[in-house]
LOTORRO-337082 format. One line per field, with one value per residue (C-alpha): residue number from 1; chain; z, x, y. Coordinates in pm, whole numbers, plus 50000, padded with zeros to 5 digits. Each point is the difference from the previous one (the first is absolute). Layout:
N
seq = [NUM; ...];
mol = [A; ...];
w = [Z; ...];
u = [X; ...];
v = [Y; ...];
//
This chain:
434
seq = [1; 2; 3; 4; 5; 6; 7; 8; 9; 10; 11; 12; 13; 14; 15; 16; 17; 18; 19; 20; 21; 22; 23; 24; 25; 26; 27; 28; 29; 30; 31; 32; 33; 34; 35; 36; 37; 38; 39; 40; 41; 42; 43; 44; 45; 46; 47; 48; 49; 50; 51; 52; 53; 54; 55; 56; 57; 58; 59; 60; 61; 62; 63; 64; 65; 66; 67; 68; 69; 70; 71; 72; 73; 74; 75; 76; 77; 78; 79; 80; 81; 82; 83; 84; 85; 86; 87; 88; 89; 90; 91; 92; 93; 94; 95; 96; 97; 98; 99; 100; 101; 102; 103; 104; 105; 106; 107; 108; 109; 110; 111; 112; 113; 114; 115; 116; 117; 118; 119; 120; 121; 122; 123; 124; 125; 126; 127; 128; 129; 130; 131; 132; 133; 134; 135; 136; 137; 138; 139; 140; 141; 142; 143; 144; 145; 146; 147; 148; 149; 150; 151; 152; 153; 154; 155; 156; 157; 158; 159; 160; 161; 162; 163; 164; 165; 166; 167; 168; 169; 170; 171; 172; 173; 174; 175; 176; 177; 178; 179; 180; 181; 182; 183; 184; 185; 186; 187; 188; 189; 190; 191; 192; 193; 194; 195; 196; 197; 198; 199; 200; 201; 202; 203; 204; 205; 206; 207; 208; 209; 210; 211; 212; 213; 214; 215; 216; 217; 218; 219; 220; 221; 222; 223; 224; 225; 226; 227; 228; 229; 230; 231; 232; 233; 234; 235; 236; 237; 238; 239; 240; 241; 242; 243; 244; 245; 246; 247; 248; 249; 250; 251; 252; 253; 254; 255; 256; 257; 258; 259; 260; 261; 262; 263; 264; 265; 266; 267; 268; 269; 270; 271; 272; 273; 274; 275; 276; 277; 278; 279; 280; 281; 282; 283; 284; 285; 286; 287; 288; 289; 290; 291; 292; 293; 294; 295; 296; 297; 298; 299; 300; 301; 302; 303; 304; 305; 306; 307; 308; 309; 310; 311; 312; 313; 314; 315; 316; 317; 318; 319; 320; 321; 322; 323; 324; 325; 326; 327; 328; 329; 330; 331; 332; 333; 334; 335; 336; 337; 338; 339; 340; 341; 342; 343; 344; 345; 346; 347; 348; 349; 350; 351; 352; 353; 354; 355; 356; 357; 358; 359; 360; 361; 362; 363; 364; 365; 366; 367; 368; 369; 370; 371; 372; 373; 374; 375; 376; 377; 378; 379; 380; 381; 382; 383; 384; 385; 386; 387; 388; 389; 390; 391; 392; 393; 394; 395; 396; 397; 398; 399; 400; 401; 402; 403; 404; 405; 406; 407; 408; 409; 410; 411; 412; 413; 414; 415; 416; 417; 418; 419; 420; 421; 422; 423; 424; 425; 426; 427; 428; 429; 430; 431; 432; 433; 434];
mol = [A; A; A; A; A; A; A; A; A; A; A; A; A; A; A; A; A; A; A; A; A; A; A; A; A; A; A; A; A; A; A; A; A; A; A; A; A; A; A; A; A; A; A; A; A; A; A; A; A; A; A; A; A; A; A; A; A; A; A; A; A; A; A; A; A; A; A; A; A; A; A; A; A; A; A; A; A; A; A; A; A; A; A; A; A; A; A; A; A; A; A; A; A; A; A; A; A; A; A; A; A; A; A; A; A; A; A; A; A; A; A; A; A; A; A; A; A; A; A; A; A; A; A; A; A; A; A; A; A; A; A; A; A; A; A; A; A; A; A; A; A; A; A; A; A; A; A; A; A; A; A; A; A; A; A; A; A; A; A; A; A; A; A; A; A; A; A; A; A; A; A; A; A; A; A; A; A; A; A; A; A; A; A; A; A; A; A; A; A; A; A; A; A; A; A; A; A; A; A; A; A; A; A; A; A; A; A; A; A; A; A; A; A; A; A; A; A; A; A; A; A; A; A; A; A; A; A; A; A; A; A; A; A; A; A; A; A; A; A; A; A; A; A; A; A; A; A; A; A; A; A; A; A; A; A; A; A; A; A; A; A; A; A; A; A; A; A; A; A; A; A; A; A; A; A; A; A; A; A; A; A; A; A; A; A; A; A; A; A; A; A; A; A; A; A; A; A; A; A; A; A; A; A; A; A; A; A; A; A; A; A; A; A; A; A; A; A; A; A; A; A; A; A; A; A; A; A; A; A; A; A; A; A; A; A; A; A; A; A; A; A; A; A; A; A; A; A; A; A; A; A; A; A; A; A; A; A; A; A; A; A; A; A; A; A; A; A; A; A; A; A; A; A; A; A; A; A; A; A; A; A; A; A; A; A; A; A; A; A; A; A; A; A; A; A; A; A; A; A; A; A; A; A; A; A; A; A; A; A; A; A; A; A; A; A; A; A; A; A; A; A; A; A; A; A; A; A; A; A; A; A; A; A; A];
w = [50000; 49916; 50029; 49712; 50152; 49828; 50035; 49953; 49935; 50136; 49743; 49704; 49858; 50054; 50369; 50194; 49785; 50069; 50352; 50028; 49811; 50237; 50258; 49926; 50133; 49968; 50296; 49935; 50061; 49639; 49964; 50080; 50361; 50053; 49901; 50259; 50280; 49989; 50024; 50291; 50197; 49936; 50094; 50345; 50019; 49996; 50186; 50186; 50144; 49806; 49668; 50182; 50077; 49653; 49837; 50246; 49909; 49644; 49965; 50253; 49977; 50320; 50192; 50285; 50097; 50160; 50086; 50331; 49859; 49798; 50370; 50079; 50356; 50131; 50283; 49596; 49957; 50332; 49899; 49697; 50174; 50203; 49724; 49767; 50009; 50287; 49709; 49873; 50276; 50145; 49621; 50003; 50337; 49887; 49712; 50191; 50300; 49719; 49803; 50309; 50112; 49695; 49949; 50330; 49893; 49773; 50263; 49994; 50229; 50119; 49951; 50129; 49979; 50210; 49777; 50189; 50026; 50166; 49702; 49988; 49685; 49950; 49886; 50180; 49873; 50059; 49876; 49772; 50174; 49805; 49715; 49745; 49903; 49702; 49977; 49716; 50088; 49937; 49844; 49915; 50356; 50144; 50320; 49936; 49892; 50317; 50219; 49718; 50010; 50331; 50231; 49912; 50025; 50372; 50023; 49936; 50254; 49751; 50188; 49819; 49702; 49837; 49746; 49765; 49772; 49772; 50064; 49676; 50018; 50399; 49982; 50286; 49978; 50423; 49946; 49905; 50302; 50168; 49908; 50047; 50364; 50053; 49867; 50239; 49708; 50186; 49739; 49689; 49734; 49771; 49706; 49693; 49654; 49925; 50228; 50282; 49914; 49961; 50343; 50146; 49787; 50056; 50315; 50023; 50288; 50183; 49796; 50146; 49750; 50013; 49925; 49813; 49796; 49942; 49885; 49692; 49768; 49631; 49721; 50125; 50373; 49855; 49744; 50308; 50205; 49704; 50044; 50343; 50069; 50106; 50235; 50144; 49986; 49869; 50008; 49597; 49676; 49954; 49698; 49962; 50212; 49885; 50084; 49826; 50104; 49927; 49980; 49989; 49853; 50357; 50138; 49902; 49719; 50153; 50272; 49762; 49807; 50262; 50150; 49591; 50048; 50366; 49820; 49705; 50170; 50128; 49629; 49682; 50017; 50254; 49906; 50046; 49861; 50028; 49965; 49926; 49800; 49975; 49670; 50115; 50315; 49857; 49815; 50328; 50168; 49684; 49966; 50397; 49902; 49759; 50244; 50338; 49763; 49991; 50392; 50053; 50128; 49804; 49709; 49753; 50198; 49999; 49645; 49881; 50205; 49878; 49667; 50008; 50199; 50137; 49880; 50042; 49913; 49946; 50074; 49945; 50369; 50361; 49938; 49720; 50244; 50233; 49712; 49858; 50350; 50069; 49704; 50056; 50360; 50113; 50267; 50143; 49890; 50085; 50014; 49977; 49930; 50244; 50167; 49984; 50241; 49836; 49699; 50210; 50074; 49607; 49947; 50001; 49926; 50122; 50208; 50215; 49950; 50126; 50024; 49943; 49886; 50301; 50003; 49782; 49911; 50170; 50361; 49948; 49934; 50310; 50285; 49965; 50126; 49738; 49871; 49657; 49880; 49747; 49725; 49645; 49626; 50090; 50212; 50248; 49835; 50255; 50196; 50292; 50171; 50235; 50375; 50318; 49861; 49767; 50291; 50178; 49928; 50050; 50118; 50000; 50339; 50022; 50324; 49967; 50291; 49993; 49834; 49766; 49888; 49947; 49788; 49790; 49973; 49845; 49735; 49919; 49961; 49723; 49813; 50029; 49890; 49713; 49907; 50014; 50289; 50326; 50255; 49987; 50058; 50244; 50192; 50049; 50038; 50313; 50212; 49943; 50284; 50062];
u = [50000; 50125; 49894; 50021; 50069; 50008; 50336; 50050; 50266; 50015; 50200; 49808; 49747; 49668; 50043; 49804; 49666; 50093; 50025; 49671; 49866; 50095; 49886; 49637; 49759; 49648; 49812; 49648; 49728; 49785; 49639; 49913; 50198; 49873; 49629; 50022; 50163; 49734; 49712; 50144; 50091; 49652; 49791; 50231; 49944; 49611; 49970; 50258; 50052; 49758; 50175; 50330; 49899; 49879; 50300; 50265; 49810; 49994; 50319; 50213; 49733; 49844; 49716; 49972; 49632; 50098; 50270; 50024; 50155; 50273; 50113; 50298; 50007; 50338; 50054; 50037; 50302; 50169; 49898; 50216; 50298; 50000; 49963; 50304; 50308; 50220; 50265; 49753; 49844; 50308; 50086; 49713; 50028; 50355; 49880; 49742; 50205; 50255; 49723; 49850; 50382; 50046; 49656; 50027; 50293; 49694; 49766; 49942; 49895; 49764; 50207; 49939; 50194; 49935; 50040; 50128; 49642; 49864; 49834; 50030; 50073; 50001; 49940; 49811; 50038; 49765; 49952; 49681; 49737; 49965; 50202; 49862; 50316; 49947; 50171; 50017; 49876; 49969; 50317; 50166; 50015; 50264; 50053; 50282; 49733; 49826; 50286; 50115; 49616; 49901; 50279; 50053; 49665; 50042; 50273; 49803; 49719; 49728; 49771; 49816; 50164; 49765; 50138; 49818; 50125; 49832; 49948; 49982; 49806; 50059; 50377; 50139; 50420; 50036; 50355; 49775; 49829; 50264; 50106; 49673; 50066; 50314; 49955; 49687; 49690; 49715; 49709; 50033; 49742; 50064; 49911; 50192; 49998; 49780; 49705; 50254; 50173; 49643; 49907; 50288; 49954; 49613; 49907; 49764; 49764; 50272; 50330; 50089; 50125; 50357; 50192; 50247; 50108; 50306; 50161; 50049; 49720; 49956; 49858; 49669; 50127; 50240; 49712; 49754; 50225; 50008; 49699; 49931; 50238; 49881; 49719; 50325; 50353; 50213; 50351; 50120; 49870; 50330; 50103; 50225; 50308; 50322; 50407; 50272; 50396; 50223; 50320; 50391; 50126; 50142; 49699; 49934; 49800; 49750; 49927; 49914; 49812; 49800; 49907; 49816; 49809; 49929; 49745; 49948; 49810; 49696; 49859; 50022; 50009; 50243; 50313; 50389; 50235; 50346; 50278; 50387; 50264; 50223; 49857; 50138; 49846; 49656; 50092; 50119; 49673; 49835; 50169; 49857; 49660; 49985; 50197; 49776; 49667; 49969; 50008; 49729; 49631; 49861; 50243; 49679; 49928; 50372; 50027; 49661; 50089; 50362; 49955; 49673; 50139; 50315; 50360; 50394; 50098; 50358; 50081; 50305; 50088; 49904; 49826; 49802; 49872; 49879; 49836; 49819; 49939; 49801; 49829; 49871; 49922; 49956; 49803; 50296; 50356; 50314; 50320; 50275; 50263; 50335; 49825; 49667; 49993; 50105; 49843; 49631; 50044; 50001; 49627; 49736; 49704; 49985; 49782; 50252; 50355; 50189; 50367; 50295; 50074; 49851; 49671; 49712; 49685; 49859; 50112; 49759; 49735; 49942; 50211; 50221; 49796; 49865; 49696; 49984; 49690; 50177; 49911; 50014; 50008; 50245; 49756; 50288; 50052; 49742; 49877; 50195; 49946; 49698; 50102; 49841; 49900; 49793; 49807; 49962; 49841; 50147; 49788; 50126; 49979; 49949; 49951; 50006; 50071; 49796; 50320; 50041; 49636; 50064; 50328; 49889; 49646; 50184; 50133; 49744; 49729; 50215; 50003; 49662; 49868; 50277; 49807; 49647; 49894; 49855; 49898; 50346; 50150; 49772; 49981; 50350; 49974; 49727; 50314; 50250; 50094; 49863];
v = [50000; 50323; 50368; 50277; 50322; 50286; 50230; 50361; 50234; 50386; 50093; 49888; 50321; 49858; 49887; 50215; 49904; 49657; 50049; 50185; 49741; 49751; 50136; 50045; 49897; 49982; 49977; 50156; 49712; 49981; 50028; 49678; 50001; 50373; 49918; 49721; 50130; 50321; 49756; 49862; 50308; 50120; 49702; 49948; 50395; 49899; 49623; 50026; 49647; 49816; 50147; 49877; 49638; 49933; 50114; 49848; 49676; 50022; 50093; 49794; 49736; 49994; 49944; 50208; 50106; 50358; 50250; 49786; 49724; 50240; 50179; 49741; 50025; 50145; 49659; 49802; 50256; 49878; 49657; 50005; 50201; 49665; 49758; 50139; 49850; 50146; 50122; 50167; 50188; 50121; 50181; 50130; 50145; 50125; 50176; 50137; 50128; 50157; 50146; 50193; 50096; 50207; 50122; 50129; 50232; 50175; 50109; 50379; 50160; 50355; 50306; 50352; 50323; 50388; 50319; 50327; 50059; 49731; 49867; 49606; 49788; 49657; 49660; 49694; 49643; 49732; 49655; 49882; 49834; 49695; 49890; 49675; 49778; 49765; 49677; 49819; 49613; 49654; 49825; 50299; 50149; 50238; 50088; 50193; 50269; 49965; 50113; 50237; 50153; 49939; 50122; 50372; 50043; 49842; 50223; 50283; 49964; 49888; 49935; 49710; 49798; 49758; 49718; 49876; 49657; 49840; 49597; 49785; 49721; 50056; 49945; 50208; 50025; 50010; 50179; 50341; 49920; 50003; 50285; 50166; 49877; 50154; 50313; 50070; 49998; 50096; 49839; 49771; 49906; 49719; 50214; 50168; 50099; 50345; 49909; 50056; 50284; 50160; 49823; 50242; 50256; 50049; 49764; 49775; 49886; 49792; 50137; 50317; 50297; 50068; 50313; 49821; 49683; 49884; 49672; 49813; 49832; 49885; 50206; 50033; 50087; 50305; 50110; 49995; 50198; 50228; 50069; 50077; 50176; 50335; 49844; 49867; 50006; 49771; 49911; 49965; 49846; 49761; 49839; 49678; 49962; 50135; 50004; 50181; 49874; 50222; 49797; 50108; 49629; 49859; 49823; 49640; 50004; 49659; 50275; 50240; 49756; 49870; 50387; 50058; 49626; 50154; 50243; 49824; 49687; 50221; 50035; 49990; 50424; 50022; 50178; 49955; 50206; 49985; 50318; 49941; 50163; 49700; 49754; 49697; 50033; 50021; 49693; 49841; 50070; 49876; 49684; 49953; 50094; 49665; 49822; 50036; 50016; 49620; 50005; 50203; 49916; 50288; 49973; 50043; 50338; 50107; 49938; 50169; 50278; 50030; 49991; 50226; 50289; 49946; 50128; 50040; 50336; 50069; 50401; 50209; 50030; 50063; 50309; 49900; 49752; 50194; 50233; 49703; 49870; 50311; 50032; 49641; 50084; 49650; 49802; 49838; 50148; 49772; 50182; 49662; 50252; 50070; 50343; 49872; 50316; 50288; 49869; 50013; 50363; 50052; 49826; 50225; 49739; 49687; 49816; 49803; 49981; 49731; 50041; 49776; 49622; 49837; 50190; 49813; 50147; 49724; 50116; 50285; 49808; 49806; 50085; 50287; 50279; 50226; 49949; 49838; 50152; 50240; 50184; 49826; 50167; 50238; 50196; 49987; 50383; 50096; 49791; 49803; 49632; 49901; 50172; 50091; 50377; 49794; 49998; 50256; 50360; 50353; 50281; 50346; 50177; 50400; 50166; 50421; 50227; 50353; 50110; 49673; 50109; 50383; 49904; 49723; 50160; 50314; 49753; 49784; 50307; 50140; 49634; 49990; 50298; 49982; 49619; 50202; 49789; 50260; 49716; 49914; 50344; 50103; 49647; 50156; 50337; 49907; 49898; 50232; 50233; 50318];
//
């Protein structure tokens, strides 16, 4: 079994098109997926529960005869922290602890400051009330995403974090469970797909609304989330997983290798890219790609998504790196280079950058401490990975002394009679001294 994998050149004239073109993606749901998902939101919107039941059973082909039967009740998620191997457990309580250890390191905090005045100006934090985290279920669990989800929001005070995760055919993966149990979930419904992200959005007679949903989902999930958003918040629309290695020729190229099949085995869209200025190297690393390829589980995935979007891009140097690094703006940036370092302070997009040989992607998804919900399609320009703010709200504070009120007021009439608007001015003007 072998791979084809397309290579690219810096130097030849047409390679930024190529690049561009390589990294597009389209990630708008069509008609069909939109028409569907609409329906849905709206008749949950309307039932509520009854409109939930019917579709959780249709489409994960059950036969539960209410909401009661979907509410998994939390002494089940204890149960299955007990029944997983002890292995298991205790990484998942290691991840955990980690997780929360560095999230904690985000926490802001209420802020206040005193002008000569007196006046009083500020800021006051506080955590949402109740966050919805969606799980992906069945056989393709993770509950990596349910620490990764479910702990900053911990962190952050929330004060209610309902999971919902879909149960195929009843197939429960105890492991996400487990998780769930860990991280402190206060409710979980066995439900998913659009009915639940409108269950959250909208609430229903026994699923409460949320003010927010994060976590990961299929097509009809991210289109749903879409769509509510606005009713509620939401953490990101992502797209399929990505890593860019930028490589200096020292590091063994079966490392490298096996860092690209680390994305490549999630789907068939997933992404790796690798950087180098040294030829032979990408023709080492090649020559490992078809030579580990064969001893791969997923080696169907790997090579589908390899061949469809991946790439080994030879640049001039160092510095063109970094500039096609940051154009790319990546979901997970490796930096195997000698200063992985000083190289880091030179990326300006990115959504996590792991530095050095010894420091795989894969650290970062489970157990290092940042979160690995990240942004995808290089919307790492502006946007930054899942955290604790992501839950909590600012609200500015103002507090004006008789003189605050006289100076300010002064101000503020002018700007309002200059915008034509008199309430404003002489809501003002009322306070100012005589």
């Amino acid at each position: 079994m072998t791979v084809k994998i397309r290579r690219f050149n810096s130097g030849d004239t047409d390679f930024w098109p190529q690049l561009k073109q390589l990294l597009a993606w389209e990630g708008v749901s069509d008609d069909r997926v939109n028409t569907t998902v609409r329906n849905i939101l709206e008749d949950v919107r309307k039932r509520g529960d009854g409109a939930v039941v019917e579709y959780t059973n249709r489409f994960d082909r059950m036969s539960a005869g209410g909401m009661g039967e979907l509410e998994m009740p939390l002494a089940r998620l204890q149960q299955a922290l007990q029944a997983i191997p002890v292995n298991q457990r205790e990484a998942l309580e290691r991840a955990a602890q980690r997780v929360r250890a560095y999230h904690e390191h985000q926490k802001q905090d209420s802020w206040t400051y005193t002008e000569a005045d007196g006046t009083v100006l500020g800021q006051q934090v506080t955590p949402l009330d109740r966050v919805g985290m969606y799980v992906p279920g069945g056989k393709a669990a993770y509950p990596s995403s349910v620490i990764m989800n479910a702990m900053p929001a911990k962190v952050a005070g929330v004060k209610e974090l309902i999971m919902v995760v879909p149960t195929p055919d009843g197939v429960v993966n105890d492991m996400v469970l487990a998780a769930a149990a860990i991280c402190g979930v206060d409710r979980v419904f066995t439900i998913g797909g659009a009915q639940a992200v409108a269950a959250l959005a909208y609430g229903t007679q026994t699923v409460p609304r949320v003010d927010k949903i994060v976590g990961p989902g299929n097509i009809y999930v991210a289109t749903a989330k879409g769509m509510v958003f606005g009713s509620v918040g939401i953490d990101m629309i992502a797209g399929p997983s990505e890593i860019l290695v930028v490589c200096d020729g020292q590091t063994d190229p079966d490392w490298i290798a096996m860092d690209l099949f680390s994305q490549a085995e999630h789907d068939e869209e997933a992404q790796s890219i690798l950087l180098a200025w040294d030829k032979d190297y990408l023709d080492k690393v090649e020559a490992s790609i078809n030579k580990l390829l064969p001893t791969m589980e997923r080696a169907e995935m790997i090579t589908a998504s390899l061949s469809g979007r991946g790439a080994l891009i030879q640049v001039r140097d160092e510095a063109e790196a970094i500039e096609v690094a940051n154009y790319i703006a990546p979901e997970h940036l490796e930096l195997s280079v000698a200063e992985p370092m000083a190289m880091a302070k030179k990326i300006r997009h990115a959504g996590a950058i792991f530095m050095g040989r010894y420091t795989a992607e894969a650290l970062g998804d489970y157990c290092a401490g940042p979160n690995h919900v990240l942004p995808t399609s290089q919307t790492a320009r502006f946007s930054s990975p899942l955290g604790v703010y992501d839950f909590q709200k600012r609200s500015s504070l103002i507090l004006c002394s008789p003189e605050g009120a006289a100076d300010l007021g002064a101000t503020a009439s002018v700007l309002a009679r200059g915008e034509g608007l008199t309430a404003h001015a002489r809501s003002a003007e009322y306070r100012l001294k005589d």
